[in-house]
C-alpha positions in Angstrom: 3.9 10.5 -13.3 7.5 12.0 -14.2 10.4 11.9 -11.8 11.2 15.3 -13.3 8.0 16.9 -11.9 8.8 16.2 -8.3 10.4 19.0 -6.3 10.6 19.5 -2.8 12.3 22.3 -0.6 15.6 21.4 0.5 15.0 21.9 4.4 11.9 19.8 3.9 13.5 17.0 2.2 15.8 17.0 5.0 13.0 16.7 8.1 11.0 14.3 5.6 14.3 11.8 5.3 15.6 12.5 8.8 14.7 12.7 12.7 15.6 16.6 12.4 12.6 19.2 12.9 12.2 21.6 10.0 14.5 24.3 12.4 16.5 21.8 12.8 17.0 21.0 9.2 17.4 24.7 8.4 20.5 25.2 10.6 21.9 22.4 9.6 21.5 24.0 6.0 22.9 27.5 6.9 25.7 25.8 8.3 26.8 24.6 5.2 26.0 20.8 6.3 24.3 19.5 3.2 25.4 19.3 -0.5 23.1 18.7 -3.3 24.8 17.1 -6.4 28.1 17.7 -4.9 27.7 21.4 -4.4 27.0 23.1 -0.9 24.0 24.7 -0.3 22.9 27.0 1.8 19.5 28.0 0.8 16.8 25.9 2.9 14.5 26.8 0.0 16.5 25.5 -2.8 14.7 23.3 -4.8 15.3 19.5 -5.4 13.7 17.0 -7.5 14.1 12.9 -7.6 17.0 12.8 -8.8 18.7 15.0 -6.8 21.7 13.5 -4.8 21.7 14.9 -1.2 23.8 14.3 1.6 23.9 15.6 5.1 27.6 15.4 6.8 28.8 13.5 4.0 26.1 10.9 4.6 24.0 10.4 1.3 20.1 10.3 1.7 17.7 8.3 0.0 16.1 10.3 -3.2 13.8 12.7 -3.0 9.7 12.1 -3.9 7.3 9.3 -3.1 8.3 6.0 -2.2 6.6 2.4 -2.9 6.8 -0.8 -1.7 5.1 -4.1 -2.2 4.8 -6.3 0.8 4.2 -9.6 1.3 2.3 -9.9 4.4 2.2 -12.3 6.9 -0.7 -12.9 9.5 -0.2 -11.7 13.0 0.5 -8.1 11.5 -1.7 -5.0 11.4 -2.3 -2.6 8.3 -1.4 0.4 10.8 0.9 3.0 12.0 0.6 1.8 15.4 -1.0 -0.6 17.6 -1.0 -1.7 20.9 -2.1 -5.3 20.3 0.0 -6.7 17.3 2.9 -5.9 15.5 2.7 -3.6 12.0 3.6 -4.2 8.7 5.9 -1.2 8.6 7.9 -2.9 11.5 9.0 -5.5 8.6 10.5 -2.3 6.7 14.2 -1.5 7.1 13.5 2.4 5.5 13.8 5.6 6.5 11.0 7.0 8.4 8.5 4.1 8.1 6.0 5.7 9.9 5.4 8.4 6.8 4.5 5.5 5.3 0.4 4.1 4.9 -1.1 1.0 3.2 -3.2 1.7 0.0 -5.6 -0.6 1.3 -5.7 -2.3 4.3 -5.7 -6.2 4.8 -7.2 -7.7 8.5 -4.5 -9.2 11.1 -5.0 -12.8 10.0 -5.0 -11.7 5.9 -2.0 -12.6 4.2 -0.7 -11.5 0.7 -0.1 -8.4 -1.5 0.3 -4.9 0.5 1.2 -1.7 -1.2 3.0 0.7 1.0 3.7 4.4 0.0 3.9 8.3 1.2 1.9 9.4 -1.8 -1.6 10.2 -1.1 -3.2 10.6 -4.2 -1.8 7.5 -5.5 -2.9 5.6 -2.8 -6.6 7.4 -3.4 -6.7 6.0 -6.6 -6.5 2.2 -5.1 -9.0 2.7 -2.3 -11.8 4.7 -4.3 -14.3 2.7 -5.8 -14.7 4.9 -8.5 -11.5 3.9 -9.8 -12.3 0.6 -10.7 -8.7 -0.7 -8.9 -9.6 -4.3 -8.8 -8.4 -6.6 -5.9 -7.6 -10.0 -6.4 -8.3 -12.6 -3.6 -7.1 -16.4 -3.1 -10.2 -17.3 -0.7 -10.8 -20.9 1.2 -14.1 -21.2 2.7 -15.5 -24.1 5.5 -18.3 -25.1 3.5 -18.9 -26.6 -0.3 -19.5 -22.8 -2.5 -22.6 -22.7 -4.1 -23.1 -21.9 -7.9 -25.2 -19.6 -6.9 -22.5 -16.9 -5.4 -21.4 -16.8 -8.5 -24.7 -14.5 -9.6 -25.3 -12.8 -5.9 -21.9 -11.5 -6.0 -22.1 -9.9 -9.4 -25.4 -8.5 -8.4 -24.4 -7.6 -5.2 -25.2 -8.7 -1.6 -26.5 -6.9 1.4 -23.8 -7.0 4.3 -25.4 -7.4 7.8 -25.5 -3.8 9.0 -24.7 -2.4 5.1 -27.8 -0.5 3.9 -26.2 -0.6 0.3 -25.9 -3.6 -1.3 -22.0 -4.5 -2.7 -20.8 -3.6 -6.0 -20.6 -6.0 -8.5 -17.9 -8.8 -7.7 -16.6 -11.8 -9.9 -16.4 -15.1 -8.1 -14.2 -17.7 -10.4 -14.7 -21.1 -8.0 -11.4 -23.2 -8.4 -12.5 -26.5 -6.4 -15.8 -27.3 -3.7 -14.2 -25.1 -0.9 -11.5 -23.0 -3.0 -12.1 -19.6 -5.3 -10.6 -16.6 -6.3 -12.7 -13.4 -5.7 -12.4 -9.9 -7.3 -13.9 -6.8 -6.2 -12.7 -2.9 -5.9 -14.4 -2.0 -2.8 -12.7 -2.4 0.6 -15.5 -2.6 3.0 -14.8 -3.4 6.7 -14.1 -7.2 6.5 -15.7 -7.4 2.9 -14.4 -10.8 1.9 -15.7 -12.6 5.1 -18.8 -10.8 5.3 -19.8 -11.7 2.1 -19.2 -15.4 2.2 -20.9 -15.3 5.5 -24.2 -13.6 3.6 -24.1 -16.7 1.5 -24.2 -19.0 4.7 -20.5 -19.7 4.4 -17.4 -18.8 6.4 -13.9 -18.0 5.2 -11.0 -20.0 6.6 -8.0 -19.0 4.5 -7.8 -15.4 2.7 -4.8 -14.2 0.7 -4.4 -11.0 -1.2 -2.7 -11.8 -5.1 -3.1 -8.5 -6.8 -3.9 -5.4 -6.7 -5.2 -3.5 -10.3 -2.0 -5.0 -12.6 0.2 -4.8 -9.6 0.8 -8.9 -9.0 2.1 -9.8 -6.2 5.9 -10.9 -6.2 6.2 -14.6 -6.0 9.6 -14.6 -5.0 9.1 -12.5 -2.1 9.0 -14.6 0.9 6.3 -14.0 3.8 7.5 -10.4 5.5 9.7 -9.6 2.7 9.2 -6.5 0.3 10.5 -4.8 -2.4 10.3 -1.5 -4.4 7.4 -1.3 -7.1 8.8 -0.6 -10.8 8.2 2.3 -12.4 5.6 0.3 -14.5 4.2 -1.1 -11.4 3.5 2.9 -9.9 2.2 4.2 -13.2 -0.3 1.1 -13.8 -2.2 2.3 -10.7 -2.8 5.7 -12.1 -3.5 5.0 -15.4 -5.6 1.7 -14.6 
């Protein structure tokens, strides 16, 4: 994925970055209003790419192209746009337009651990597909004493209650009596719990760690976040 092959029409960029409305944005081109690398321009289809440095009114804008973010997330916060209920993880962003903004897999309210945030769809396919083989890793505790036996029914796969398929396969790495870490790449509704509750077992603790090669941050404190490097973005699409 090369910055160099992102481009984006100037009077989009603007309503992407900005509260403006695409008219909006236009007139504020045409008026002479925006510079790109220092120059005026008044084309609202003028192309720009990543590293294109724009400003509106003197103000300088973020860079043009995708964005990404890892998040830490706490519990209490919903993997949504919007919710009546509970507070979202893109309140805990301090970006420009959050909202154009999705999780590349979702974790439940009380889940805590490794989000990826972004505005780039297809990158964000290639985490939630299971035909990508994007592995998630998860820190799980459960009430009950694990049996050995998971350790086979979850590489085999388990029938969910409701699920007419069975799960693909999972490795289960068990770290004390009540303690494991789990890895699987699908993101069923609830996928972690319901399988430990298959087995007779419920889960009491459940934190994402990482994500394909993308590990979460331990520096990052609950509810903080950070940009992904660019080794981080291209290990997703080449994983």
């Amino acid at each position: 994925m090369s910055k160099q092959s992102q481009s984006m029409r100037l009077d989009r960029y603007l309503a992407t970055v900005t509260d403006y409305s695409r008219s909006e944005a236009k007139r504020l081109i045409k008026d002479g209003e925006v510079t790109v690398d220092g120059e005026t321009v008044s084309n609202v289809g003028y192309a720009i790419n990543n590293n294109s440095d724009v400003c509106l009114q003197g103000q300088v804008l973020r860079q043009a192209g995708p964005r990404y973010f890892m998040l830490n997330k706490p519990q209490g916060y919903v993997c949504a746009a919007k919710d009546r209920r509970h507070l979202t993880v893109l309140d805990l962003l301090d970006e420009d337009n959050p909202e154009r903004l999705h999780a590349a897999g979702r974790l439940d309210v009380d889940t805590t651990g490794l989000v990826l945030l972004t505005d780039d769809g297809q990158w964000s396919h290639a985490i939630t597909s299971p035909q990508r083989d994007c592995w998630k890793r998860y820190y799980v505790e459960v009430a009950e004493v694990i049996s050995e036996k998971c350790i086979e029914h979850f590489a085999r796969g388990v029938f969910l209650k409701d699920d007419k398929a069975r799960t693909l396969p999972a490795e289960l790495e068990i770290l004390a009596p009540r303690r494991a870490l789990l890895r699987l790449k699908e993101g069923r509704y609830h996928q972690v719990k319901r399988m430990f509750a298959a087995e007779g077992n419920a889960v009491t603790l459940l934190h994402r760690e990482a994500i394909g090669d993308v590990e979460l941050d331990e520096s990052l404190a609950e509810g903080q976040y950070r940009a992904l490097s660019e080794a981080e973005i291209k290990s997703v699409n080449h994983g």
